[in-house]
N, C-alpha and C positions, 0 to 999 in steps of 0.2 A: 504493500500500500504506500504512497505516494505521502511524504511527511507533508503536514497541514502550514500554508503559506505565515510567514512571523508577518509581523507587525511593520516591519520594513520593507520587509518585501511589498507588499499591498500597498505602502506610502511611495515606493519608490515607480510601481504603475501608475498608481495617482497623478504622481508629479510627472511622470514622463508624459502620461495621456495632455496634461494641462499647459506642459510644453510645445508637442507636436501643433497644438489646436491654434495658439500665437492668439492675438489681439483680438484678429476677425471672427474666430469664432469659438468665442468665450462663451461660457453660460450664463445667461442673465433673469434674474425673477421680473417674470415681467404680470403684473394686473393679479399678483396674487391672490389668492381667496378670491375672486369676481367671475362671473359670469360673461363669457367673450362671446360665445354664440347661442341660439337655441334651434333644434332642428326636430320639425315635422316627423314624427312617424306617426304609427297606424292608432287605433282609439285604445286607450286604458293599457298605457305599457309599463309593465310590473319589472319582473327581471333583466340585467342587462352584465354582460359576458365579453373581457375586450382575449383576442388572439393575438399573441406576440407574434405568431409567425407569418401571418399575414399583415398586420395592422389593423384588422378589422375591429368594429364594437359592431356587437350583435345585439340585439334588442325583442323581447317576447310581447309581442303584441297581443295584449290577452282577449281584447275585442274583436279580430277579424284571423282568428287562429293563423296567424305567422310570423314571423320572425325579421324586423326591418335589419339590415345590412348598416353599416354607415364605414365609409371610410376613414381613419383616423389622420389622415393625413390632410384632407380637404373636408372633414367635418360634414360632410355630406351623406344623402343616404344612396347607395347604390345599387341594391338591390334588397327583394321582398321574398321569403322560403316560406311557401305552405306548408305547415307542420301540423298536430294533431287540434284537439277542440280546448280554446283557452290555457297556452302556454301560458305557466306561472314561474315557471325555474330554469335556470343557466350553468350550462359548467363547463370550463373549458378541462380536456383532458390534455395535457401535456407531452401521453407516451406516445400517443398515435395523432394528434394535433386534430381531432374533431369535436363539435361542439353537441353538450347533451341538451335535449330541452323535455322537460316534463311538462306532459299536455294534460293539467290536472281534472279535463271531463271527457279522456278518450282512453284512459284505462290504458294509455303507454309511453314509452317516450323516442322521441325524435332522435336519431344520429347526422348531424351536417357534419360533412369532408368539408374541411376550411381550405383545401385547395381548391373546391372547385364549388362551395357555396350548395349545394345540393344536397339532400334527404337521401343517405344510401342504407337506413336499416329503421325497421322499428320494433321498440321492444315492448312484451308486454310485463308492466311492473303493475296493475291497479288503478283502481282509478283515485284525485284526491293525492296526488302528488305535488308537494308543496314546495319540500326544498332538495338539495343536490349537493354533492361533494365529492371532489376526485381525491384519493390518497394517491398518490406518485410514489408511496414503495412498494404499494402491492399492485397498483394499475386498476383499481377497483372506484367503482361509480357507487356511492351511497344516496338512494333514496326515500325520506322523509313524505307521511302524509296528512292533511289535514285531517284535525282529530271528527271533524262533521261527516268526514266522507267512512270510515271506516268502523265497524268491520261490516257494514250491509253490501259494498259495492267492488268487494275483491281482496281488498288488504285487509291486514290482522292489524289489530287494536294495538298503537304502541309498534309496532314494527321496523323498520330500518333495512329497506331492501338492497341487496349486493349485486352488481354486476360487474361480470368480469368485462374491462375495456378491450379485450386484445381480441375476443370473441365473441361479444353484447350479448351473450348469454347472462340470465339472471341465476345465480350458484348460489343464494341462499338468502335470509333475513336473520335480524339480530334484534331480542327484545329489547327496548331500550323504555323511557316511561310511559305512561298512559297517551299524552298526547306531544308526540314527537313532531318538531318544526325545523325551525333552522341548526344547520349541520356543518363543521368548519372539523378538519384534519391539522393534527398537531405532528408534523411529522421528526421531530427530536424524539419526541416519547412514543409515538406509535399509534397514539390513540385517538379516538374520534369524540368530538364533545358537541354533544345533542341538546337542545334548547327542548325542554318540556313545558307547553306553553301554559299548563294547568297547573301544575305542581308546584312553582315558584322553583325550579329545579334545572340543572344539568347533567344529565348522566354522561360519564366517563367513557367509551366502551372501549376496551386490549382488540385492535386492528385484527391481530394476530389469532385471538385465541376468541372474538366478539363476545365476551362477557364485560359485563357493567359491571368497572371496577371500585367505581366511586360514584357520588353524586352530590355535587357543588348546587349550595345553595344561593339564590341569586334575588332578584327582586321582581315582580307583579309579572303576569306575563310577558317571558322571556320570548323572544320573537330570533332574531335574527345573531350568529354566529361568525366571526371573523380571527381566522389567524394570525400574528405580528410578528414574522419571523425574526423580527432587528431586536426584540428582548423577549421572543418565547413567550409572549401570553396572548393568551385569550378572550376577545372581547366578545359581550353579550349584550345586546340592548332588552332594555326591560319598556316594553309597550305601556303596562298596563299603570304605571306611575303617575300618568298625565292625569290619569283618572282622578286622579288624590290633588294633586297640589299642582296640577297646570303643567307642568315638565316631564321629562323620563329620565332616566338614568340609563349608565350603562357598565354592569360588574365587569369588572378586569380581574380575570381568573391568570395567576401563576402555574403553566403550565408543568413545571418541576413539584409543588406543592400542591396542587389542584386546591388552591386555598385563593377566595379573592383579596386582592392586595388593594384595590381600590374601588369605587363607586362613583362615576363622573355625571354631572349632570349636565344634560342634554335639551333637545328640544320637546317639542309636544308627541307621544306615540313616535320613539324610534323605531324602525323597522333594519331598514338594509344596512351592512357596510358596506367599505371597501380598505385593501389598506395600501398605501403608497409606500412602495418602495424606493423612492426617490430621497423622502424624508424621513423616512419612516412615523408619518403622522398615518391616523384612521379616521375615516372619512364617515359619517352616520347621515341619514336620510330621515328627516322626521317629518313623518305622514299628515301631523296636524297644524304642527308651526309654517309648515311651507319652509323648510331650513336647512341645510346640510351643514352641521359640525363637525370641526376640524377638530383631534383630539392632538394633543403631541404625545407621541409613544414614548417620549424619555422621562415628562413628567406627570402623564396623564390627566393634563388638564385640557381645558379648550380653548383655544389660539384662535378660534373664528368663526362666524358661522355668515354662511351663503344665503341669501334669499334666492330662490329658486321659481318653479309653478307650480301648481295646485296640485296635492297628494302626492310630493316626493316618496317614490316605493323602496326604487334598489339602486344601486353605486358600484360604480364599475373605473377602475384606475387604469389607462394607458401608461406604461412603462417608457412607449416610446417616444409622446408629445410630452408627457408630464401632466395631461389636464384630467379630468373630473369626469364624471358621463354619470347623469344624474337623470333617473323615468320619473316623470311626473304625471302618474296615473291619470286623474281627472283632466288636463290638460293634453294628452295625447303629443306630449315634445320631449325633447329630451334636451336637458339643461348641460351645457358643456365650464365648466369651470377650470379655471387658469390657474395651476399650481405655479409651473416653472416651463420656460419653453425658449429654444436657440438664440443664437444672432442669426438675423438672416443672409446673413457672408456663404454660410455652408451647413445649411441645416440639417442634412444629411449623416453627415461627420460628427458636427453636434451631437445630433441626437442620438448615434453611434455610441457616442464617448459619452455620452448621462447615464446609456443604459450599461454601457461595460463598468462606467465605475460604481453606480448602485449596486450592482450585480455583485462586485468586488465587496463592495462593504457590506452587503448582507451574506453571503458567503463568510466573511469572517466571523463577523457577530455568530451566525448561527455555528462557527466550528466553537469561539469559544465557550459558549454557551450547552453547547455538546460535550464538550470537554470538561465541563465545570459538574456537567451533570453527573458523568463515568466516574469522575470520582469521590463526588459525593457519596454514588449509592457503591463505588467499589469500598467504601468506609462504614456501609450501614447493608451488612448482608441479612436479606431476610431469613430467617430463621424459621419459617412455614408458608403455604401456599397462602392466598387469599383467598376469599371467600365469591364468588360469582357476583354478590348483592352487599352493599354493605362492611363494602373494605373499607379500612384508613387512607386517609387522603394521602395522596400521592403514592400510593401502589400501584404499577401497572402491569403486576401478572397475571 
């Protein structure tokens, strides 16, 4: 195995990349936290999915069952995928570069080739699929479903359907709470953390082995799930908060600990994130303020929030402009927000060199943070199995 890059090393790419780029084309924050464009797509667009390998943002048109295209480069939409009846969920798979969409009143879900923009499979997962998640160590699509639709219309109550990506065969389910929703992969630990939207709950579940090894208590209906690879924790928005006191929250689950470490307040009913690996800040969509909050992942507070259009749903981060892509349900647009973006000398190159050095520094964070982990638990050997239900936190066998 390949010794892990020092801290020099990584500075000394940094600084060569920031060399080679000269004057012209430097990176510059341009119109941060704001709104540069907003683009038409199809009525009540929920979920939204950017592909690094094309530059695509994909978008689930839940009103006219298809899926709008947008270029990320000219912010435009460029093409429209007939997919199954009222996409609600998006997920880009990584190993084979195609995009999933769960069609949650057609009892299946969609496969798009992101080379070639087209439906080449459909699977049948239930009907009442909510949310989606690809792990990238085992190649596996986990799908989540609304607690209304199940168990009368195909799914089991509480379930967490498996598909394997390399062959869109569905190989199995994993019980996870009563009503499973939003679903983010933690892949230092292995395991998948499932928003229980009734329970005030997170269940844990071992990728490996799909038994629920914990479960992280959180606040009011827990909705939506996001990974922070730049310090390993887990965000959660809590919907059901605005109810109480006008705002939401969002628990910051310690992926090493499965202990939350913090509790940020938000806008009105959080729903989606996203997280930018740029800054590594996280991005939150709240359904009733009309606002997307900017969190900072290093101190977990909120640096900003975006006015946006009516019924911000979900949040999707371009790696390679740096902007925001933001569904505003009720309004049928999509809100595109200005993180950080090139000089126009050689955009190209630029944006090359944003994505190799984010790339570079989350790649680090995540080896130290890996390494921090190995030894931790190589200092605290468990002494028995765990139990399937009801382990201590931060067990993941």
């Amino acid at each position: 195995m390949a010794p892990a890059p020092t801290k020099s090393f990584v500075g000394f790419l940094l600084l060569s990349a920031a060399f080679l780029t000269g004057p012209s084309t430097a990176v510059a924050t341009v119109q941060s936290g704001s709104v540069l464009t907003t683009i038409k797509v199809g009525p009540f667009p929920e979920a939204v999915a950017f592909d690094p390998l094309n530059g695509d943002v994909y978008v689930a048109d839940y009103g006219t069952n298809t899926v709008s295209v947008i270029d990320g480069a000219t912010n435009s939409v460029v093409g429209g995928i007939s997919v199954g009846y009222n996409p609600s969920a998006l997920a880009f798979d990584s190993a084979n570069g195609d995009i999933y969409v769960a069609n949650w009143a057609s009892q299946n879900a969609s496969v798009i080739d992101g080379s070639t923009n087209e439906v080449i499979a459909n699977i049948t997962v239930g009907q009442g699929a909510e949310g989606i998640a690809f792990d990238a160590s085992n190649g596996y699509l986990y799908f989540t479903y609304s607690p209304t639709q199940c168990p009368a219309t195909g799914c089991p109550s509480g379930a967490v359907t498996m598909v394997d990506g390399s062959d869109n065969q569905v190989v199995g389910s994993i019980r996870a709470g009563p009503t499973p929703w939003g679903i983010a992969s933690d892949p230092l630990n292995g395991c998948l953390y499932v928003a229980d939207y009734g329970s005030e709950s997170v269940s844990v579940i071992n990728g490996t082995t799909g038994k629920v090894v914990t479960k992280v208590s959180v606040g009011q209906y827990p909705l939506g799930v996001e990974y922070d690879s730049s310090n390993g924790y887990i965000y959660v928005t809590n919907s059901g908060a605005s109810m109480v006191n006008g705002s939401g929250t969002v628990s910051v689950i310690d992926g090493e600990s499965d202990e939350v470490v913090a509790t940020v307040q938000v806008g009105s009913e959080p729903g989606g994130l996203a997280f930018d690996s740029a800054t590594g800040d996280v991005l939150v969509a709240n359904y009733v303020s009309n606002t997307t909050s900017v969190i900072d992942g290093s101190t977990n507070s909120v640096v900003a929030a975006v006015q946006v259009g009516i019924d911000p749903a979900g949040v999707a981060f371009d790696s390679t402009n740096g902007e925001a892509y933001v569904t505003n349900s009720y309004s049928g647009t999509v809100s595109v927000i200005g993180l950080s973006a090139s000089n126009p000398g050689s955009p190209v190159l630029s944006a090359l060199l944003v994505v190799g050095a984010a790339t570079l520094l989350v790649a680090f964070s995540y080896l130290a943070i890996r390494q921090h982990r190995k030894t931790r638990h190589s200092q605290n050997t468990p002494t028995a199995d765990v139990p399937p239900t009801g382990a201590q936190s931060g067990s993941k066998e």
